[in-house]
VOSEVO-775864 format. One line per field, with one value per residue (C-alpha): residue number from 1; x, z, y. Coordinates in Angstrom, 1 decimal, padded with zeros to 4 digits. Each point is the difference from the previous one (the first is absolute). Layout:
BEGIN
k [NUM	...]
x [X	...]
z [Z	...]
y [Y	...]
This chain:
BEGIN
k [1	2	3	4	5	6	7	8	9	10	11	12	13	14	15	16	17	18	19	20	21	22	23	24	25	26	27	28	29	30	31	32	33	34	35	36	37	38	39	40	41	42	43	44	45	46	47	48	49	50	51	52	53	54	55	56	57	58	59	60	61	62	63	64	65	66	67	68	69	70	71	72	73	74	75	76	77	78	79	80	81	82	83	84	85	86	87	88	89	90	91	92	93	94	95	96	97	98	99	100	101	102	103	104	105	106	107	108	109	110	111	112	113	114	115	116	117	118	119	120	121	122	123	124	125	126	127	128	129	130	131	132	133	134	135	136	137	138	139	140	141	142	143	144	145	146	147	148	149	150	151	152	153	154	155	156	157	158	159	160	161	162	163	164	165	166	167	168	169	170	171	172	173	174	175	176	177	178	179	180	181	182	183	184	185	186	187	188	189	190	191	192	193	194	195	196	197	198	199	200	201	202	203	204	205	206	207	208	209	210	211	212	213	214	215	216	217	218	219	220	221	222	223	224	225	226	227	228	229	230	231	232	233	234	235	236	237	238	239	240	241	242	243	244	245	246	247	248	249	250	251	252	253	254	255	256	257	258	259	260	261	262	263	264	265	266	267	268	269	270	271	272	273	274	275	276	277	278	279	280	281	282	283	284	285	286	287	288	289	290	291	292	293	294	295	296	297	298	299	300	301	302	303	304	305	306	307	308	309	310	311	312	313	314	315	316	317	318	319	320	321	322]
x [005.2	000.4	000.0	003.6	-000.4	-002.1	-002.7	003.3	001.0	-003.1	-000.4	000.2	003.4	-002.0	-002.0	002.8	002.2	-003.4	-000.3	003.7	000.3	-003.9	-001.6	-003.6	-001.4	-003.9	-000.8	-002.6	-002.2	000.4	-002.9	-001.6	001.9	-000.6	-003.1	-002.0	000.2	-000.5	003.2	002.2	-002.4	001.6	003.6	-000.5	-001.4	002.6	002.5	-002.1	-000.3	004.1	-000.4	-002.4	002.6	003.0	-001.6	-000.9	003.7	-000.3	001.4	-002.4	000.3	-002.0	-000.2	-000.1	001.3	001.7	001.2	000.1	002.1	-001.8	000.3	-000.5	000.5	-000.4	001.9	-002.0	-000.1	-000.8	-002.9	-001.1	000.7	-002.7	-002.4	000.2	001.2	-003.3	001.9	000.2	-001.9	-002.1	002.7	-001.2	001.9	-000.8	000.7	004.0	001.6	-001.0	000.3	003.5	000.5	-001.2	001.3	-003.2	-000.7	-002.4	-002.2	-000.3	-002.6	-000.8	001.6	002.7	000.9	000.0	002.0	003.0	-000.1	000.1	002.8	002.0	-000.2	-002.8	-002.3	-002.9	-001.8	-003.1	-002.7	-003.8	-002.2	001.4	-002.0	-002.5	-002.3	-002.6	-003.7	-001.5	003.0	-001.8	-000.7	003.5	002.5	001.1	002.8	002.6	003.9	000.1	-001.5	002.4	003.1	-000.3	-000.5	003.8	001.7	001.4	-001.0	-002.2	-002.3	-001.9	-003.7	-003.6	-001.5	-001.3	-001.8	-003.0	-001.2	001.4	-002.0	001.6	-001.3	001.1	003.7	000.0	-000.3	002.7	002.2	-000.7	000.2	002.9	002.2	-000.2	000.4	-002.4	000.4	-002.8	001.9	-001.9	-002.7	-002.2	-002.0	001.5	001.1	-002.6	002.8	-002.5	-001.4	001.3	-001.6	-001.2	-002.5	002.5	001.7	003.8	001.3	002.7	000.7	003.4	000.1	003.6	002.6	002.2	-002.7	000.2	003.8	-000.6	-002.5	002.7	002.7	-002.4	-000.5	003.7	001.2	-003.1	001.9	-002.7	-001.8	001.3	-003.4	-000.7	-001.5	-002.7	-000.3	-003.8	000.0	-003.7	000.4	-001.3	-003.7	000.2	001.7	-002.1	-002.1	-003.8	-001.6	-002.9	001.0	002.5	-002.4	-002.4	002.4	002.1	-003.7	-000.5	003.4	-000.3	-003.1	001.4	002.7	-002.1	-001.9	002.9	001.3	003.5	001.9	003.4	002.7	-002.0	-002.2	001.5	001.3	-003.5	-002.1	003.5	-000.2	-003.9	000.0	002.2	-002.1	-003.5	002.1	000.6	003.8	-000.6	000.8	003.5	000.4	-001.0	002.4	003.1	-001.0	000.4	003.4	001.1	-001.2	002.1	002.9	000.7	-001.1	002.1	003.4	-000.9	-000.1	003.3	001.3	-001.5	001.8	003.5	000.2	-001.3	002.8	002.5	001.7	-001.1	000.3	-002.0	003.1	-000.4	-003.5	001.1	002.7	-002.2	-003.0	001.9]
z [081.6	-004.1	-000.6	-000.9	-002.6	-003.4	000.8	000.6	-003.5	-001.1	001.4	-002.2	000.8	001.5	002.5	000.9	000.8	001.8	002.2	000.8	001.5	001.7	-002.4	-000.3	-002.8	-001.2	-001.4	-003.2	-001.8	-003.5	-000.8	-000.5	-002.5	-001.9	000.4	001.7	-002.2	-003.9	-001.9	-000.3	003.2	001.9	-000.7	000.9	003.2	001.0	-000.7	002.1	002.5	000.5	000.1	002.9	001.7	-000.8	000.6	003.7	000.6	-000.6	-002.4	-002.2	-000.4	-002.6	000.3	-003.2	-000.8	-003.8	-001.8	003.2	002.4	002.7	-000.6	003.0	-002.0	-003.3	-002.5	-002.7	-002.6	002.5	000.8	-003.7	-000.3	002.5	-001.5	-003.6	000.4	-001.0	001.6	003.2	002.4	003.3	002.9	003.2	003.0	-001.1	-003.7	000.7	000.4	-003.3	-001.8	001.4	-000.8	-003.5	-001.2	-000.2	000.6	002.1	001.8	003.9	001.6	003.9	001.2	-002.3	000.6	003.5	000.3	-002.2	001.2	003.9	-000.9	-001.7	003.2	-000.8	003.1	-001.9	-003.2	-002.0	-001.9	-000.5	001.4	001.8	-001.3	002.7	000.5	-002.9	000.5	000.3	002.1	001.5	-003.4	-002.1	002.8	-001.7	001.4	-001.3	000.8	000.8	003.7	001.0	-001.5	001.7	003.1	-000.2	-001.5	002.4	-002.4	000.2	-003.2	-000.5	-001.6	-000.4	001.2	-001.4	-004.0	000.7	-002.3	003.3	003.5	002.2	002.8	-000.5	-000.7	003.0	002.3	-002.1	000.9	003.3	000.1	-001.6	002.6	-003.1	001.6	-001.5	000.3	-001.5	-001.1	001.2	000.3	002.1	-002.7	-002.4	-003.7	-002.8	-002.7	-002.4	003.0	002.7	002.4	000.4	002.8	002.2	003.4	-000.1	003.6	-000.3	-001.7	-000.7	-000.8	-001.3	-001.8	003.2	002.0	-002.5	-000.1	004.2	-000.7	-002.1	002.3	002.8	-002.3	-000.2	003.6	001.2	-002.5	-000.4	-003.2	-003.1	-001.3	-002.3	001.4	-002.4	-000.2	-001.5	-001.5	-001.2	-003.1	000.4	-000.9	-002.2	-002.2	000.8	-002.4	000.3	003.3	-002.1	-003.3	001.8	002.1	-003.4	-002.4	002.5	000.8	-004.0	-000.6	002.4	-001.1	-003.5	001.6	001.3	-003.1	-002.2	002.3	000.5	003.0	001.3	-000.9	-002.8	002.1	001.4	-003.7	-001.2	002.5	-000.3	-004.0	000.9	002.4	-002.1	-003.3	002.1	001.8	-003.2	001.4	003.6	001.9	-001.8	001.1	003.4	000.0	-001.0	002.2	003.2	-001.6	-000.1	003.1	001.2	-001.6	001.6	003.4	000.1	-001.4	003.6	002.3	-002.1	001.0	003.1	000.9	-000.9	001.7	003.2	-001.0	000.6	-003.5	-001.5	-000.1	-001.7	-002.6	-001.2	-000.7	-002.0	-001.9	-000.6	-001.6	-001.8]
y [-077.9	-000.8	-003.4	-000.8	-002.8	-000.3	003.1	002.2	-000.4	001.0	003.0	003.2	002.2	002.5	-002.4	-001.6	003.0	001.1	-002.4	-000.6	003.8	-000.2	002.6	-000.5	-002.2	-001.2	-002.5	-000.2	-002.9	-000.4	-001.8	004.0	000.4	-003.5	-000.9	003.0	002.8	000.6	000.8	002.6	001.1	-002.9	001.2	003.6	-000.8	-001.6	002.1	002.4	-001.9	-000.9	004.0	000.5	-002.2	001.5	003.5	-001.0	-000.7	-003.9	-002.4	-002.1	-002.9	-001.8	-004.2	-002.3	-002.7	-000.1	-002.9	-001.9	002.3	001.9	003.6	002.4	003.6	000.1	002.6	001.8	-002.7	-002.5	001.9	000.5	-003.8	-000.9	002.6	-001.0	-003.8	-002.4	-002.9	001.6	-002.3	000.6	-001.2	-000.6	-001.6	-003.3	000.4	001.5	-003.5	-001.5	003.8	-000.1	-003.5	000.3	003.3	001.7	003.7	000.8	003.3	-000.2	000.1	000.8	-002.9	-000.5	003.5	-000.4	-003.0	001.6	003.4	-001.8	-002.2	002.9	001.8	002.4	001.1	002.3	-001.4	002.3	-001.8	000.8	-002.6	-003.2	-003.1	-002.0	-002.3	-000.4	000.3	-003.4	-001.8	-002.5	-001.4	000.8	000.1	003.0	002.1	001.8	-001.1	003.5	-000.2	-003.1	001.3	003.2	-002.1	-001.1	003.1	003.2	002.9	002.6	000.4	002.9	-000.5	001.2	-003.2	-002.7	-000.2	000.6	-003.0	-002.3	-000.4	002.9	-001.3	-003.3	000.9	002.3	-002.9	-002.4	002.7	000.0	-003.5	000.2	002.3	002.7	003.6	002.1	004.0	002.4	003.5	002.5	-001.9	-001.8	-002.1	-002.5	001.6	-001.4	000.2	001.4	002.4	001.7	-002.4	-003.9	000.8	-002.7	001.5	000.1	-001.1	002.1	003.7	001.9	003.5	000.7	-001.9	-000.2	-001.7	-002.6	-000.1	-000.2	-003.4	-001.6	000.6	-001.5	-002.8	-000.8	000.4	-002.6	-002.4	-003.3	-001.0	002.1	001.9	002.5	003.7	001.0	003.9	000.9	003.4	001.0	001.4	003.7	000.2	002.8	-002.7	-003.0	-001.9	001.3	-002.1	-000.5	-001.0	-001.9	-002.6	000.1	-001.4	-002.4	-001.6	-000.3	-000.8	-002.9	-001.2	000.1	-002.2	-002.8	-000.4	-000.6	-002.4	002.0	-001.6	-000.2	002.3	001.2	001.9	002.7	001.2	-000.4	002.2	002.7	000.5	-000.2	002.7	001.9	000.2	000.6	002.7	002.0	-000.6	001.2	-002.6	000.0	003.7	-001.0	-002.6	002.0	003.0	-003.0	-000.9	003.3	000.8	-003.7	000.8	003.8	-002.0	-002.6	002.5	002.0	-002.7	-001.7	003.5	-000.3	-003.5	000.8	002.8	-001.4	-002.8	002.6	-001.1	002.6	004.1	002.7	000.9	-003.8	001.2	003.1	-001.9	-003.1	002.2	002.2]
């Protein structure tokens, strides 16, 4: 259920009134639409991608957080806010107290997202790639808050894997070890984000949008340790980033990376923009094609949810799209 205190009053109109009569809702990242594409690129995609949502029957939900209040749905100048805004930092789950605390205005990222949407009452969340664990652990310790905040959150996010910058391997097992249910859509082999496939086996593979709905009612009526379900849709191959040039420039880009001595978080935006401009812009294309693909995913199974909820009929679907 919504939480009834400070997140309630945060909520957009149209999330809240969603939520309070079971209509399907999904949840989006902002940090996209800060910090991941170029302007007025950035804006227009999300606007497109509220659409997808809306036109699979859902309700989007986009999280930021704006002059220190937690927004969870954002109305049209909200979302040009965060597009155009220079002052709009990177949040994640960490970072929300002292945003909140301070006033500042903040993009979401995985785990901020998740946290808000999962304390707002919203089951199904879209992104592109989760973060992991970083090549080299065993000398930087390097994880992302992603993997242990998904750990304690009951939502169901919908991804293409891991970056591929990150250690697949490596953050398939701390999501094992971290009672994270993993699902491969159609799919028996990890997503790559950038490609179709990691090369790493999937225990477990759905094939509709109800089976997943099925897994998260599962989930619920076992009770135990809140966790998230993490939903891998490959991004389709005829859209993926060219195998290839894709292993060729991530092995330059992180050679480039250890030779300038780039560490901490300043890595992964590094080998991205790198990737990007040896890509001639591919791996960008590749990257939205996944979100797309995400977004129109996670709007099903949303679907998918509430109507196995029972709170929810197919003339709600027709009036809410409309």
């Amino acid at each position: 259920m919504p939480d009834t205190g400070t997140t309630a009053s945060q909520l957009s109109p149209e999330v809240r009134e969603a939520l309070a009569t079971g209509r399907p809702v999904v949840a989006l990242e902002s940090t996209i639409i800060a910090h991941g594409l170029p302007r007025p690129r950035n804006l227009a995609v999300a606007e497109e991608l509220e659409g997808l949502v809306r036109s699979g029957g859902a309700v989007p939900a986009t999280v930021a957080v704006l002059d220190g209040r937690p927004r969870v749905g954002l109305d049209k100048d909200e979302l040009a806010r965060v597009a155009r805004d220079d002052s709009v930092r990177k949040l994640g789950h960490r970072d929300l107290a002292p945003a909140i605390a301070t006033g500042a205005s903040g993009a979401t990222t995985v785990s901020a997202t998740a946290f808000l949407a999962a304390r707002a009452g919203i089951r199904v969340f879209a992104t592109g790639g989760l973060g992991g664990v970083h090549r080299g652990w065993a000398e930087t310790q390097d994880e992302s808050a992603d993997l242990r905040l998904l750990a304690r959150t009951r939502i169901t996010v919908v991804c293409a894997g891991v970056k591929s910058i990150l250690d697949v391997p490596a953050t398939l097992q701390r999501l094992e070890t971290l009672g994270v249910p993993l699902l491969g859509y159609g799919t028996d082999l990890f997503p790559g984000f950038y490609l179709s496939s990691s090369g790493e086996p999937v225990d477990w593979t759905v094939r509709t949008p109800e089976e997943v709905a099925a897994v998260m009612g599962a989930q619920d009526a076992l009770g135990g340790p809140a966790a998230a379900i993490v939903v891998a849709n490959p991004v389709p191959e005829a859209d993926q980033l060219d195998p290839a040039l894709h292993d060729r420039v991530l092995t330059e880009a992180l050679a480039a990376c250890a030779e300038r001595g780039v560490s901490g978080q300043a890595v992964t935006p590094f080998l991205l923009d790198l990737l990007m401009r040896r890509t001639g812009g591919a791996s960008l294309e590749a990257n939205l094609a996944a979100v797309r693909g995400n977004v129109r995913l996670a709007a099903r199974i949303a679907v998918a949810a509430a109507r196995k909820n029972g709170a929810w009929a197919e003339g709600a679907r027709t009036e809410g799209a409309g």
